[in-house]
C-alpha positions in Angstrom: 5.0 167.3 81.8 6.1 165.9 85.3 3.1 167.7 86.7 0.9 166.1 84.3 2.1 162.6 85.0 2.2 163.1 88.8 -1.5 163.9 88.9 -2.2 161.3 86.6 -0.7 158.7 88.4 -2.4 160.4 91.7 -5.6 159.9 89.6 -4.9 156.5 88.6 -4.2 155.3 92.7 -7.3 156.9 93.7 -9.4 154.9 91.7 -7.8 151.8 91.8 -7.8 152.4 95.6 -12.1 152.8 95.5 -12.0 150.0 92.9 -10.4 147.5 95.4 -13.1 148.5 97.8 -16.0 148.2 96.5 -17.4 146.0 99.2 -20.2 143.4 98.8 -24.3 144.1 98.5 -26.0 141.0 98.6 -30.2 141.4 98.6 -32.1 138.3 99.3 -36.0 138.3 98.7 -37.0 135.2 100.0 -40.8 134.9 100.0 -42.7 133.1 103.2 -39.5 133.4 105.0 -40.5 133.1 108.6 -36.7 134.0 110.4 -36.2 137.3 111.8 -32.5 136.8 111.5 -30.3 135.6 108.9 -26.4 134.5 108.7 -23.5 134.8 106.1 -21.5 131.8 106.5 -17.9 131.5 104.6 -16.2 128.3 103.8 -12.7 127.8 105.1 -10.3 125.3 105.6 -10.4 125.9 109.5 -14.1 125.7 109.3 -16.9 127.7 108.8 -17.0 131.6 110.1 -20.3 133.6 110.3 -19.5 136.8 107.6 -22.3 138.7 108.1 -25.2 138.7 109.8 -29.2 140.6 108.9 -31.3 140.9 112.0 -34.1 143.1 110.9 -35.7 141.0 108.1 -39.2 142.2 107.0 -40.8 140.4 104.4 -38.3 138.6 103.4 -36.2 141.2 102.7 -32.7 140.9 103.5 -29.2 142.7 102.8 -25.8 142.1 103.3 -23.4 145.1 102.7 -20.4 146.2 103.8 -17.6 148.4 102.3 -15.2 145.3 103.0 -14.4 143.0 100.4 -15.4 139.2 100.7 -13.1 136.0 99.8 -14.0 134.5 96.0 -15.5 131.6 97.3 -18.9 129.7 98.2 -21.0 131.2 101.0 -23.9 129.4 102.8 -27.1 131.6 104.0 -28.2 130.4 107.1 -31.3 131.1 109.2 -31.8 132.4 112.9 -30.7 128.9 114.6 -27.9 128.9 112.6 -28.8 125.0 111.9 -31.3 126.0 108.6 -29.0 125.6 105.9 -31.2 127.0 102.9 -29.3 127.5 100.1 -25.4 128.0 98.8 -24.2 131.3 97.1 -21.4 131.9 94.6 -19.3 135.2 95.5 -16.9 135.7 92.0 -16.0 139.0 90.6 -19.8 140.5 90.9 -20.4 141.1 94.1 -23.1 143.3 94.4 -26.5 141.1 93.3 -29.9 140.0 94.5 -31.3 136.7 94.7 -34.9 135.6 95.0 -36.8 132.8 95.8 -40.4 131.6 97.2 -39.9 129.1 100.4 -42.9 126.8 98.7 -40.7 125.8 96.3 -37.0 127.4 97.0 -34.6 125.2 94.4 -37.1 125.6 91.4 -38.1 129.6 92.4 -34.1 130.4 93.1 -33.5 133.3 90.5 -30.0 135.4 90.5 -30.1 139.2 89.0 -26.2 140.6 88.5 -24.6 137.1 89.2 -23.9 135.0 85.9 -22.5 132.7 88.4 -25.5 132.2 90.3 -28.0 131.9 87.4 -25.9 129.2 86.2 -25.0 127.2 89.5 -29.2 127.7 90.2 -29.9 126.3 86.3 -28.1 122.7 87.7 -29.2 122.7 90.9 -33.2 123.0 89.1 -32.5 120.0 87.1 -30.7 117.8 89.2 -33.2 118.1 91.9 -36.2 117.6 89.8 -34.5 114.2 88.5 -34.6 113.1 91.7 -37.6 114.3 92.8 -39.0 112.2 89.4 -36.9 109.0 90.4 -38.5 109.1 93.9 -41.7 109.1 92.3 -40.6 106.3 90.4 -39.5 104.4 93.5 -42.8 104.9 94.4 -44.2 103.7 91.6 -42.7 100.5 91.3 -43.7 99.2 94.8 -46.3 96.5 94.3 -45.4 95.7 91.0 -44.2 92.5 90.0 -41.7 93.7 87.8 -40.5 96.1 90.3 -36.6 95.2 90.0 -36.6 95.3 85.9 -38.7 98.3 86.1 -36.4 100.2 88.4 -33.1 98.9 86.9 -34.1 100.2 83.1 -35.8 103.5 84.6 -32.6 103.8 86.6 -30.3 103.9 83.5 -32.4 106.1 81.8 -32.2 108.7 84.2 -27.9 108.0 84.3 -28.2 108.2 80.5 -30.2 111.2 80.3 -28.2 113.1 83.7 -24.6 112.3 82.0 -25.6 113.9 78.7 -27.2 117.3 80.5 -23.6 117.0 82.6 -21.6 116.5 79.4 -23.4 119.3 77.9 -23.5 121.7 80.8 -20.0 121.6 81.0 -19.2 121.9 77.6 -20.8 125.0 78.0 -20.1 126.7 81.0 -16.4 125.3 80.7 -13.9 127.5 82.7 -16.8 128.6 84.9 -16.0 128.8 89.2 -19.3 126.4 89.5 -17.9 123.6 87.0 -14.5 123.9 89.0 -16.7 123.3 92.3 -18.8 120.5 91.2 -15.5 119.1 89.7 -13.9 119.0 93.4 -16.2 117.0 95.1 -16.2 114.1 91.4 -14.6 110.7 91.8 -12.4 109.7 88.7 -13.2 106.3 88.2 -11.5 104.5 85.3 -14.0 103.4 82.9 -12.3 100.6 81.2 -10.7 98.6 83.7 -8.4 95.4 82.4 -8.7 92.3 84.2 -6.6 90.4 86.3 -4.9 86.8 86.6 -8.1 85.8 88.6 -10.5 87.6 85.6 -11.6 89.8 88.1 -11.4 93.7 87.5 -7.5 94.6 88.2 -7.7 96.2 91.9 -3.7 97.7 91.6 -4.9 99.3 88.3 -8.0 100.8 89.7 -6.5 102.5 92.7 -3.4 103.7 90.7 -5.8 105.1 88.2 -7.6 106.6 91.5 -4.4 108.4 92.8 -3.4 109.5 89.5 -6.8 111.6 88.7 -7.2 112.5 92.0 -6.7 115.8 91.5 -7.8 116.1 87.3 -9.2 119.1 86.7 -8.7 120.9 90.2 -6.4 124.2 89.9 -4.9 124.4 92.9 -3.3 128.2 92.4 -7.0 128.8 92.5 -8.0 130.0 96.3 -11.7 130.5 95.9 -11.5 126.7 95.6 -10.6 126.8 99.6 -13.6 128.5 100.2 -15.8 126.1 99.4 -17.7 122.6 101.8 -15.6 120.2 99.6 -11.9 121.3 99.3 -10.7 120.4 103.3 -12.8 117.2 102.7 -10.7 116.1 99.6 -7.1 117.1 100.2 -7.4 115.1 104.0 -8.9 111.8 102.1 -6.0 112.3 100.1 -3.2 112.4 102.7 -4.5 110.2 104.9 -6.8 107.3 103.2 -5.6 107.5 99.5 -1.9 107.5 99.3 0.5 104.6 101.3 0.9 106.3 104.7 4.6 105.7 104.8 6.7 109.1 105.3 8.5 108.4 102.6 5.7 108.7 100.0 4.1 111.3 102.3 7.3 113.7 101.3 7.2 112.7 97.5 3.4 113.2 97.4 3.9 116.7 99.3 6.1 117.8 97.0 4.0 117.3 94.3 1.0 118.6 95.8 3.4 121.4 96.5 4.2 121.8 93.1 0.4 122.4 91.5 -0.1 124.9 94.0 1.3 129.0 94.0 3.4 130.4 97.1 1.8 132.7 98.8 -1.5 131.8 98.3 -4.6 130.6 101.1 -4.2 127.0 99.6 -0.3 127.2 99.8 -0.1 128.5 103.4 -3.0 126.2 104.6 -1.3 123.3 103.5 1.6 124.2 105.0 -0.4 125.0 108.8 -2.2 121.5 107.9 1.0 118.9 107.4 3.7 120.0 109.5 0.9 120.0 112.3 -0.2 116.4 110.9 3.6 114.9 110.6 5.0 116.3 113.6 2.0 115.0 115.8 2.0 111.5 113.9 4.0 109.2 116.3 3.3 106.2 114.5 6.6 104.3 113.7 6.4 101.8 110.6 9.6 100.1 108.7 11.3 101.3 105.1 11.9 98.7 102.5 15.0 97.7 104.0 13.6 97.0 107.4 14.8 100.0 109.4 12.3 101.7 111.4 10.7 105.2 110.1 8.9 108.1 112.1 6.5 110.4 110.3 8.8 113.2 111.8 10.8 112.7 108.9 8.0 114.6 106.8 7.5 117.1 109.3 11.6 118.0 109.0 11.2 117.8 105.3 8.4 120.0 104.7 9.7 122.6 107.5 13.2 122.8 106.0 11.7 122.8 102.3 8.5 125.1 102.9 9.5 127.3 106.0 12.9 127.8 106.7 14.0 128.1 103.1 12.0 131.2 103.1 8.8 130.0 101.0 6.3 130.6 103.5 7.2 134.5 104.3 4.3 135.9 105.5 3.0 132.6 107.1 4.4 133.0 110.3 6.1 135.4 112.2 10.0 136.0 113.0 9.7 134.8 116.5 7.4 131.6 114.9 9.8 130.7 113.1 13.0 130.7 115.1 10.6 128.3 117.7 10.1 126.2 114.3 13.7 125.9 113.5 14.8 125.1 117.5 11.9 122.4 117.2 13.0 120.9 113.5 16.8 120.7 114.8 16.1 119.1 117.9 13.9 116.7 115.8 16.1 116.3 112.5 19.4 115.2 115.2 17.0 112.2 116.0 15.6 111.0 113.7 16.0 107.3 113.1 19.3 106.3 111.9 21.2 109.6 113.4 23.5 108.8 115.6 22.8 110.0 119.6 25.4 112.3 121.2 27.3 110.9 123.5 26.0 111.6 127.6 28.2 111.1 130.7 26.1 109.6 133.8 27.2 108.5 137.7 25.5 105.3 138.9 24.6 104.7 142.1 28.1 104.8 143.5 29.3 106.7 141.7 26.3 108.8 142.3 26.7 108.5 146.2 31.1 110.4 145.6 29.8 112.7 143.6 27.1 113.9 146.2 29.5 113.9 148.6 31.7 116.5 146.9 28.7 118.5 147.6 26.7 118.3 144.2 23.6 117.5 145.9 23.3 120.7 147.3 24.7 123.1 144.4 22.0 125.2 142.9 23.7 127.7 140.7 25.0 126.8 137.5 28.2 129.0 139.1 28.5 126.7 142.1 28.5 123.4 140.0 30.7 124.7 138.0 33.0 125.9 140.5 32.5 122.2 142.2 33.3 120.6 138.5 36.4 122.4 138.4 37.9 121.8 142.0 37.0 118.1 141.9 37.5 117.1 138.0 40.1 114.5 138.8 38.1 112.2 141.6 34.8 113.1 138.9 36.4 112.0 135.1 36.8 107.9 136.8 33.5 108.2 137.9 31.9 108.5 134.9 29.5 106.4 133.1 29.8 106.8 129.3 26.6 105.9 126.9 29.4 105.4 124.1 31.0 103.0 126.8 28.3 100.3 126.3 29.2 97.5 124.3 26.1 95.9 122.8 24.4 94.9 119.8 21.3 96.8 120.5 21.8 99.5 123.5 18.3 99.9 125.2 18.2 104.0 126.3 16.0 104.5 128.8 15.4 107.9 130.5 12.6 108.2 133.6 12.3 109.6 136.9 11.1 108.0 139.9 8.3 110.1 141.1 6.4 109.4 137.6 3.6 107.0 138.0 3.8 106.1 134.5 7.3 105.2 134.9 7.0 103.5 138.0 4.5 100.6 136.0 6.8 101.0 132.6 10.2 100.6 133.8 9.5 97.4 135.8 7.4 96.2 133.1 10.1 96.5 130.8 12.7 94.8 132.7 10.4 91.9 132.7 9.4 92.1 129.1 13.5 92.2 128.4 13.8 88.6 130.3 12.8 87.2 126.9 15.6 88.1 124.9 17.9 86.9 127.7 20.8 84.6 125.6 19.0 85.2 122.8 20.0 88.7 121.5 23.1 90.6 122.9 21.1 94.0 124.5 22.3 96.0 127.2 19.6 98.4 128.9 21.4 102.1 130.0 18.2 103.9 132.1 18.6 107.3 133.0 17.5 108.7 136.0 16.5 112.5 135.3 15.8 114.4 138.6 18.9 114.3 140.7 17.1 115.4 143.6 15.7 111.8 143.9 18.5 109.8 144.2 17.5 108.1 147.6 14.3 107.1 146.2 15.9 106.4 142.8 18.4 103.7 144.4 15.8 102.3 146.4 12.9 101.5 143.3 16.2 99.7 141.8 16.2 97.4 144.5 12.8 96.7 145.5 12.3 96.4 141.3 15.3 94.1 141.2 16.5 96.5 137.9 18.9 94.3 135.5 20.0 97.6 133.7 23.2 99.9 134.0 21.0 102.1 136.3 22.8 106.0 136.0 21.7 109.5 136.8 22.6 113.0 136.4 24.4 114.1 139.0 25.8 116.7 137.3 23.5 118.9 134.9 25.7 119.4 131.7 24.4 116.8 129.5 21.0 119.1 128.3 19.0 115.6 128.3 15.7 117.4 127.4 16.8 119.2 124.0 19.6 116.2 123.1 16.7 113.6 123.8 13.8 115.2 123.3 12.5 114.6 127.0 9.4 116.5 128.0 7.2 113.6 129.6 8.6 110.2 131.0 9.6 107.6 130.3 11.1 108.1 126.4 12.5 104.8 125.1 15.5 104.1 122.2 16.8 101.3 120.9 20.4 102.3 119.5 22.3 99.7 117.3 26.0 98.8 118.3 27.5 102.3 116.7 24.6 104.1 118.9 22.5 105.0 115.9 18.5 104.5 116.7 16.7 101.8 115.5 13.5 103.1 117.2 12.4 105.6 119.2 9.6 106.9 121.3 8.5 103.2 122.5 6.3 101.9 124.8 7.6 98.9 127.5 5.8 96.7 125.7 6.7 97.4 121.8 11.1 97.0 123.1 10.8 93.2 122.9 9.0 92.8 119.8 10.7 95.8 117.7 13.6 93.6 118.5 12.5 90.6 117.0 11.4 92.0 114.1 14.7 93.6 113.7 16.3 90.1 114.0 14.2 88.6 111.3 14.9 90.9 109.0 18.5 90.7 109.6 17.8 86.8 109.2 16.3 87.0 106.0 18.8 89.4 104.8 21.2 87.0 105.4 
């Protein structure tokens, strides 16, 4: 008996292993077909990716095989300059079928033996294209006339009349079909009866929220063929970025959601992934919550890592080293995001600066030597120091540049000009980092000959990890802290400080 079910099961792996692959035969006999060449071409949410190629075409004869499987999905068949796009192919279960067609008349000669699918995607494509072959004719028609306008505004709801009810009725039919799931991806649900607003216009709010509701009808996103098609990258971008409030907040509700129709594991689920942390994290835009604190799109990008990736619902999706770099990168971001309080950071100014060099800082290299330095002088060092926490200030400006970057050297003074504004008016104090120790000469110099009205520090001692605490991989990186050294804003430009400011005090105005 064990012998029996051994070999059975032997049997049964051996021909689900020759089942699984099959492979793909795909004859086209396309008569008149002048290319010598002809192209595969897969659908993808990165783009479009040549399959398959047949360069010996005779007579219009042409095969694609292979003992690889293909992706479910919609496939274009493209000629030798790979810009002739002729006609779109459905690949479902069958996968071994031949399609024919005479190029004097491709749509209406398209026939499909051993693809249901195709027969019925080529049945549509006949009729719809004839319609509007007949309405150009009618077009055509009613130039000259009199009439022309009535003529083509009842011939034009005739045709909509008569093309609904073939819809309605081919997808009554061929309900559940991949084809009616395609053409369903690239339809707009309108609402039909639309009530009327104070002005007795059509209501707007009730038309989009209708919009952003049906969005999705009909689309099943556990379904990965549909990310194989020209139409599903298109419609899930208009989504995120035109139709929904592009606010982070709704961005992580709407994820979530979206999140929620879809199936771990799958192409849809792990592009979508790849496509918004990239989008969120790479957003700098900074807009205001309904209680008129500032907001980064970062705070999406944290979400959806934490939720998505570092719980573990993306195995597979990246690798172990991927994600330890994602989780350094979503820590460094969730610690400043706006509202977090900053770590405290112990600076030197300038004479301070010039003691501590002194000691012999300004030649240390090894992290040994400062050390050994820090140790041996701790007592003339701790009254040196310059303390971010030490800055008493309704809004504490944190600046952090280095003198040798041009961009700095035409922000920072720009800023300290900008900042004259709000002189008497709002109680700011700017702290402004110098980052390269090695410039310290320069450094005190550039404060002079700019005439810098800041408490100008540097790091004359490299234990405070500025690039990882503060994010600092280019110059100049602006904060604005409140009075307990929580951010109000980040990431600023010289010019957006003064008037983040002000909008900060007129909210606090009208809260009060």
């Amino acid at each position: 008996m064990k012998k029996f079910t051994t070999a059975c099961l032997a049997f049964f792996i051996f021909s689900f292993s020759i089942n699984a692959q099959t492979g793909y035969d795909i004859k086209l006999n396309l008569k008149g077909c002048a290319d010598t060449s002809m192209y595969l071409v897969n659908y993808s949410w990165s783009g479009n990716s040549i399959m398959d190629s047949c360069k010996k075409i005779k007579n219009g004869k042409i095969q694609f095989k292979s003992k690889k499987d293909l992706e479910k999905g919609v496939y274009a068949i493209v000629g030798q300059n790979k810009s002739s796009f002729y006609f779109q192919i459905f690949v479902n279960e069958d996968k071994k079928f031949t399609i024919s067609s005479d190029f004097a008349d491709m749509v209406n000669t398209l026939k499909a033996e051993g693809s249901k699918e195709n027969e019925t995607a080529f049945t549509y494509m006949k009729y719809m294209t004839n319609k509007s072959r007949e309405f150009n004719a009618v077009i055509t028609e009613s130039k000259g006339r009199k009439d022309s306008l009535a003529f083509l505004t009842g011939k034009q709801k005739v045709f909509s009349e008569e093309t609904k009810k073939y819809e309605d009725d081919f997808n009554l039919k061929n309900k559940g079909s991949f084809f009616c799931d395609f053409l369903n991806l690239n339809k707009e649900k309108y609402p039909t009866d639309i009530p009327k607003a104070k002005n007795g216009r059509p209501d707007s709010v009730y038309q989009y929220y209708y919009y952003k509701a049906h969005y999705f009808d009909g689309i099943n996103l556990k379904d990965d063929r549909l990310i194989h098609t020209p139409f599903f990258a298109d419609r899930v971008k208009k989504y995120f970025e035109s139709v929904i409030v592009q606010h982070p907040d709704t961005l992580i509700e709407e994820t979530d959601k979206f999140f929620d129709k879809c199936a771990p594991g799958t192409d849809i689920y792990n592009s979508m992934i790849g496509y918004l942390t990239y989008k969120y994290e790479n957003n700098k835009t900074m807009t205001f919550d309904n209680k008129g604190n500032t907001v980064t799109f970062e705070k999406a990008f944290v979400h959806i890592c934490d939720k998505y990736i570092l719980s573990g619902k993306a195995k597979g999706v990246y690798t172990e080293e991927t994600e330890k770099k994602i989780k350094e990168r979503v820590d460094i971001t969730r610690n400043l995001l706006t509202g977090a309080k900053v770590p405290d950071i112990q600076m030197f100014d300038t004479i301070g600066g010039k003691a501590v060099r002194k000691m012999g800082f300004d030649t240390a290299k090894t992290s040994i030597s400062i050390s050994d330095l820090y140790n041996k002088n701790i007592d003339r060092i701790a009254p040196l120091y310059k303390s971010l926490y030490q800055v008493n200030a309704k809004y504490t400006i944190l600046v952090f540049w280095a003198e040798d970057c041009g961009h700095c050297q035409t922000e920072i003074p720009k800023l300290n000009e900008n900042l004259k504004e709000l002189k008497g008016k709002v109680d700011f104090k700017v702290f402004a980092v110098q980052t390269k120790a090695e410039l310290f000469e320069k450094w005190c110099k550039f404060i002079v000959d700019k005439k810098l009205d800041f408490i100008n520090v540097y790091e004359a001692i490299p234990f405070n990890n500025l690039r990882d605490k503060f994010d600092i991989f280019a110059t100049p990186v602006i904060y604005i802290l409140d009075k307990d050294k929580k951010i109000k804003a980040k990431k600023l430009g010289a010019d957006q400080v003064v008037e983040i400011i002000k909008i900060m005090e007129e909210v606090e105005k009208k809260k009060s």
